[in-house]
N, C-alpha and C positions, 0 to 999 in steps of 0.2 A: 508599542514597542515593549517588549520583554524585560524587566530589570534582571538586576545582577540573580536575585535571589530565585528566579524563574530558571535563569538559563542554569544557573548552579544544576536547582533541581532534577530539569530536564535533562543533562549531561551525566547527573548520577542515573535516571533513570536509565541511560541505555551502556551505563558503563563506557562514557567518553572522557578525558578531558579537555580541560576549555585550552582552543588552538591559541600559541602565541599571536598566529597572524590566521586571516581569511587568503590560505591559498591552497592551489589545489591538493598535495599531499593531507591536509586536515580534513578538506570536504571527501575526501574517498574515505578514510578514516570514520566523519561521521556520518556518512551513508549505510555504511558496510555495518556501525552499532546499532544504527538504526532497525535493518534489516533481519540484523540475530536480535534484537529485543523487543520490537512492538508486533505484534499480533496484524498481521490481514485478518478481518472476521467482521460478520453480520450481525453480533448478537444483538447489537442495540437497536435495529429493524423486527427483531423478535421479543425483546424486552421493553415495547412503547416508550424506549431511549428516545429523548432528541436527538438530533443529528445537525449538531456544532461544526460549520463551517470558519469560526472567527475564535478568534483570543480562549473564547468557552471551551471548545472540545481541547485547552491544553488540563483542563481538570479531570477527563476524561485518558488522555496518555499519558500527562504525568503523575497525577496524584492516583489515579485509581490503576495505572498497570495495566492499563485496556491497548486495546488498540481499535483497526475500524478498516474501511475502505478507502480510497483516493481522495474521496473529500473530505476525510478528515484529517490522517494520516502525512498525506503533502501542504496540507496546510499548516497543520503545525509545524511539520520541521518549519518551512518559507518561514515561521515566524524565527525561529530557533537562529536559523541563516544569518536573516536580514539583524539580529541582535548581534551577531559575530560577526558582522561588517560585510555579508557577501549581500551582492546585487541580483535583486531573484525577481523571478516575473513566471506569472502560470500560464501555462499553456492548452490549451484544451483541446480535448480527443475525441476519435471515435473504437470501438474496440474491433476489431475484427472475429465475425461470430460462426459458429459450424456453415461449411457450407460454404463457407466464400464469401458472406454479407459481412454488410458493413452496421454496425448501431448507430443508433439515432447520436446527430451530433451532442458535444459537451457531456459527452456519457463517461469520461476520462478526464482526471485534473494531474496534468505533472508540470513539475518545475525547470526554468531555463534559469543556470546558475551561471555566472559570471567568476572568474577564480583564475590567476597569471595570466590574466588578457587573453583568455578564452573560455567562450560558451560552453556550456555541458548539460547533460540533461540527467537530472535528478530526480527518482522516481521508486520512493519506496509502497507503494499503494497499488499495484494492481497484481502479486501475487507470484509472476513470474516474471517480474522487474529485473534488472540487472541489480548487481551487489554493489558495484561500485560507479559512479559518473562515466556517461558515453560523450565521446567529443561531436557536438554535433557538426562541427564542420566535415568532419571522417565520412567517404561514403565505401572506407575498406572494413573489413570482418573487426571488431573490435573483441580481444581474449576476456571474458571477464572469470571470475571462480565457478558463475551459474551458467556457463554456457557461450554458444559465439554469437554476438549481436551483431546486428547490421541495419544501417539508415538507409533505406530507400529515396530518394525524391519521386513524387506522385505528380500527373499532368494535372495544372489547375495549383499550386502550390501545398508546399505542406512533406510530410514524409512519414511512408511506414515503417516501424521499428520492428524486426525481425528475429526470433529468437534460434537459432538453429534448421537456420533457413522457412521458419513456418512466421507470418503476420501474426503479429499479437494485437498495434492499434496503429492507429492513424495518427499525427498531431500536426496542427497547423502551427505555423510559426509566427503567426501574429498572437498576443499575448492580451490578455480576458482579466476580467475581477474576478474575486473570487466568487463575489456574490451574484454574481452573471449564470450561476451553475443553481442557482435555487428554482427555477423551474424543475430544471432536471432531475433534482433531489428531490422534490415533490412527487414524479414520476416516479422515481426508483422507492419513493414510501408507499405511493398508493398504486400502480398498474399492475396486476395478476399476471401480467409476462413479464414484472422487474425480477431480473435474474437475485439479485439479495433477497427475495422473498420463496422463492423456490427451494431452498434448506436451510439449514443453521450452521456454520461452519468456523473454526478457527483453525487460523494454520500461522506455521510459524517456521519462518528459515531457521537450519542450524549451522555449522561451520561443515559438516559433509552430507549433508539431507535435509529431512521437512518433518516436523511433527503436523497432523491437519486431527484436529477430532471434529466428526460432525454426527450431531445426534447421541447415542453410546459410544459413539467406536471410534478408538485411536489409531491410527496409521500412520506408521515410523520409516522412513528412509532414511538409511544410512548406508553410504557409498553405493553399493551395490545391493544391499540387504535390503528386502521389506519385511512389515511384520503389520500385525492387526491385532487390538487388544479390545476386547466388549465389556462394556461394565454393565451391571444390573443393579437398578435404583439410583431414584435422583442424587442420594446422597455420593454413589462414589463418582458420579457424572461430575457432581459440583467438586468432589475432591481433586479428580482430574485435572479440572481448571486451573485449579489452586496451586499443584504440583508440578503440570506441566508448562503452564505458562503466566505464572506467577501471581493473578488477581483471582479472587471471591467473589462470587454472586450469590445474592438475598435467595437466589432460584432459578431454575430453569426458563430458556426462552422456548416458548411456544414453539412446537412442532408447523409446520405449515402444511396448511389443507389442501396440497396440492395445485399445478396449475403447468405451465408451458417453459418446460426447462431450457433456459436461455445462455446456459454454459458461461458461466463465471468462473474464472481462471483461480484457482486454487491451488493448483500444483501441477 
């Protein structure tokens, strides 16, 4: 469990403050800071990062400014939650990949929150998340800022989550450890068709678009606007970082030698 001096931390880090009570008005609140401030991004699969599924990877979101993928990302907050009194349980996914396939199970880690005596689903780690808690008992068009979501129920149990009428993943409604996901993690560190090992990428929601730099090149969405910026030399690569989405690195993560691009959801 997180002390007082964690959750402080963690609430300064994404610009929240700490809710009088665990109910749902506060959990949309810190989803939604959640999602303008921690980073979706691979770099720690490219910088021979560990990859902290527990209590560890909160040194990594809160003290270093980082951010990460699904397994790390939903686990922290679950921790964040469970210290502010909400009832959380993880749930595990499949993604839905070009094509119409489905990924290999447990390839998705989101959160089932509990909050005014109903379930939500809480999901800031795969990229094109919703902004704010989906009711999962709803099977109508939910409005959210990022778009219109939609719960499916699938034959066999379970339900796909829908972003604008297009499948993003699968998740079963029976609820997993977290530590149930380290096979998987070991897959997405070492398989040549793990989609986090096919580029380097950080993206970051804003209140009307997406900052995503991957490699040199920044690309900016704003409402309607796009734009693309290339730097030249590590140095203003690493400044980038630093500027656009708030933490330092010792150095660049490794380029990847190529291999079988398996379409990870970035924006």
């Amino acid at each position: 469990m997180l002390d007082d001096a964690m959750v402080d931390a963690y609430l300064a880090r994404i610009g929240a403050e700490r809710p009088e009570r665990a109910d749902l008005a506060a959990l949309t609140r810190l989803q939604e800071r959640h999602v303008l401030s921690v980073p979706f991004e691979n770099l720690g699969y490219h910088l021979d990062e560990p990859i902290h599924m527990d209590e560890q990877v909160l040194d990594k979101i809160v003290r270093q400014h980082r951010g990460g993928g699904c397994y790390e990302v939903n686990p922290a907050l679950s921790f964040l939650l469970t210290a502010l009194g909400y009832p959380v349980e993880i749930l595990p996914g499949r993604v839905h990949r070009p094509g119409g396939t489905l990924g290999a199970a447990m390839c998705h880690l989101a959160l089932r929150v509990t909050a005014d005596g109903e379930q939500w689903l809480v999901d800031t780690g795969f990229g094109r998340n919703s902004r704010h808690p989906l009711r999962l008992a709803s099977r109508e068009v939910q409005h959210d800022p990022d778009g219109e979501f939609l719960l499916v129920d699938v034959e066999g149990g379970g339900f796909d989550v829908l972003l604008n009428g297009r499948p993003l993943y699968r998740l079963e409604d029976r609820p997993v450890r977290i530590e149930d996901f380290r096979p998987t993690l070991w897959w997405y560190r070492t398989a040549p068709e793990s989609p986090f090992l096919q580029d380097v990428f950080c993206s970051l929601r804003t209140e009307d678009g997406r900052l995503t730099l991957k490699g040199n090149q920044l690309s900016r969405v704003a409402g309607s606007e796009r734009s693309t910026e290339e730097f030249t030399g590590d140095a203003a690569v690493l400044e980038a970082y630093k500027t656009h989405f708030g933490f330092s690195l010792d150095r660049l993560p490794d380029e990847p030698s190529g291999g079988v691009t398996a379409g990870v959801q970035t924006g």
